[in-house]
C-alpha positions in Angstrom: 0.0 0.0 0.0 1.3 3.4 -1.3 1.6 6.7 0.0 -1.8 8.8 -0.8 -1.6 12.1 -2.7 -3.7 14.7 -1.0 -6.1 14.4 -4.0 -6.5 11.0 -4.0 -7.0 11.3 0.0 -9.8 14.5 -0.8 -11.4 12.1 -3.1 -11.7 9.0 -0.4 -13.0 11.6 2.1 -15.6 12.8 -0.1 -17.0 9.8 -1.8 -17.0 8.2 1.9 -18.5 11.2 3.2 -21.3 10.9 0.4 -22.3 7.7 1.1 -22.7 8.4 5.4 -25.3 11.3 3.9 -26.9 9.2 1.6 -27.2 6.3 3.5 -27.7 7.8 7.3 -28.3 11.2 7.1 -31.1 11.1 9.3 -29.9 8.7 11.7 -27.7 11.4 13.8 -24.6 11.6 15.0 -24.3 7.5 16.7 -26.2 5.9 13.4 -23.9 8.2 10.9 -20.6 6.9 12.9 -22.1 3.1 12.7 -22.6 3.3 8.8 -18.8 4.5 9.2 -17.7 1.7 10.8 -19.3 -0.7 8.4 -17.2 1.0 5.7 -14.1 0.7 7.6 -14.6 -3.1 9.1 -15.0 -4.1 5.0 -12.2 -1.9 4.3 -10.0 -3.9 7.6 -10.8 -7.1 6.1 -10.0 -6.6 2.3 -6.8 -5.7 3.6 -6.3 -8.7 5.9 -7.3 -11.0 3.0 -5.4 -9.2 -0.1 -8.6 -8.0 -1.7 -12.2 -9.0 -1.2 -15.3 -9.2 -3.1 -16.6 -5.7 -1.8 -13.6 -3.7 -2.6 -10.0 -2.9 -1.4 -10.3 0.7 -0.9 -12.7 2.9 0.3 -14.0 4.4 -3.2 -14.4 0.7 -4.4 -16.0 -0.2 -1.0 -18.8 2.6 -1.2 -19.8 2.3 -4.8 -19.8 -1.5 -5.1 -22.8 -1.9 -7.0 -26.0 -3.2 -4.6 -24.3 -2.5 -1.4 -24.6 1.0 -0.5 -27.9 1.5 -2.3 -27.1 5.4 -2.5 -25.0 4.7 -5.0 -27.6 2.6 -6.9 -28.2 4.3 -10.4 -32.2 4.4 -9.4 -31.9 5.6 -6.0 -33.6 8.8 -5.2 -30.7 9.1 -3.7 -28.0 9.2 -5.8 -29.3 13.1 -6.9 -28.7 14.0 -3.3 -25.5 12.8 -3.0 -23.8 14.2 -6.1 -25.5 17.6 -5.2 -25.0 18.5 -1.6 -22.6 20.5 -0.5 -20.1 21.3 2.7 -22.4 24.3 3.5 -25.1 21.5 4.1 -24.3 20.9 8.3 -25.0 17.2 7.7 -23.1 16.5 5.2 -19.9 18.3 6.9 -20.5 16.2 9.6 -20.2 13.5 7.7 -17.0 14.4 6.3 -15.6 15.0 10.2 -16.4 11.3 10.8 -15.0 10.5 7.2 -12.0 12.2 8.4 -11.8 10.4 11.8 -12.7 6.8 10.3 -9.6 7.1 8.4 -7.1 8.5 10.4 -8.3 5.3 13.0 -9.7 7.4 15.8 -13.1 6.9 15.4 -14.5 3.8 17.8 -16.3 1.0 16.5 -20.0 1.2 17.6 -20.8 -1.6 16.1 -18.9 -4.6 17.1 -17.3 -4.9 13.8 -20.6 -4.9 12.0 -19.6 -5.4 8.0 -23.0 -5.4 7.2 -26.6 -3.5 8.1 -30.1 -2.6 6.8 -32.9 -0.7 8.1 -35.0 -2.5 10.5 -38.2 -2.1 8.1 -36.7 -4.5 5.7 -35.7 -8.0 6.1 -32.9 -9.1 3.5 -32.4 -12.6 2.1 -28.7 -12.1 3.4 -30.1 -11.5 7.4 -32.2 -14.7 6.9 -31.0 -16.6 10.3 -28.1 -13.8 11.6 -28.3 -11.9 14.6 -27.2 -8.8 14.6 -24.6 -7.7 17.0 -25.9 -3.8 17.0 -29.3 -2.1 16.9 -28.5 1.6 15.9 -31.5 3.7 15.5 -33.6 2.9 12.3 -31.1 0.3 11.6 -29.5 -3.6 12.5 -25.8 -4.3 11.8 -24.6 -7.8 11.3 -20.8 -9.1 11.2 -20.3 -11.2 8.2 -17.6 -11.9 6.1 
């Protein structure tokens, strides 16, 4: 693993940020640090294993297609996200916990959680798990 440019760093940061907003942004402070952690448990284990099927870096992570639907070309969305803007108050919260997640000072809420989905759903995936956090509107899951 190389040395990041400050570019390429900017560019982590922001599409991470992106997809906190666009998958948590009403979920506060706790549920927006949890959706972190998600990111950055996958992001642990690619780099443990040498690559993984959900990415090895955090851009590849984020916009691997079906997993962070915010992302999805039909999600209402994915507007929102390429749109908003560090004068939104959200949104540059979410790139503070971006920021933290990465620099590795940002504590794991969720028990290494690699996986979630909002309680009103029931995925084929969550068939039979039991989740290891309950975050506001949503249930995180360690699988891998």
């Amino acid at each position: 693993m190389g040395i990041k440019s400050n570019n390429e760093l900017d560019k982590e940061i922001d599409v991470f940020a992106r997809t906190l907003y666009g998958e948590a942004r009403g979920e506060g402070l706790t549920g927006l640090e949890a959706v972190a952690n998600v990111i950055m448990n996958r992001l642990k284990i690619s780099r443990q294993k040498g690559k993984f099927w959900w990415g090895n870096d955090l851009v590849s992570i984020c916009k691997k297609p079906y997993q962070f639907s915010c992302w999805n070309e039909k999600d209402v969305n994915l507007i929102k996200i390429n749109d908003i803007t560090a004068k939104d108050k959200i949104f540059a919260t979410c790139v503070r916990i971006a920021r933290k997640a990465v620099a590795g000072i940002l504590k794991d809420n969720t028990n290494g959680a690699t996986h979630y989905h909002a309680k009103y759903i029931e995925p084929f995936w969550a068939k039979n798990q039991i989740p290891n956090a309950d975050i506001g509107q949503h249930l995180f899951y360690k699988i891998s």
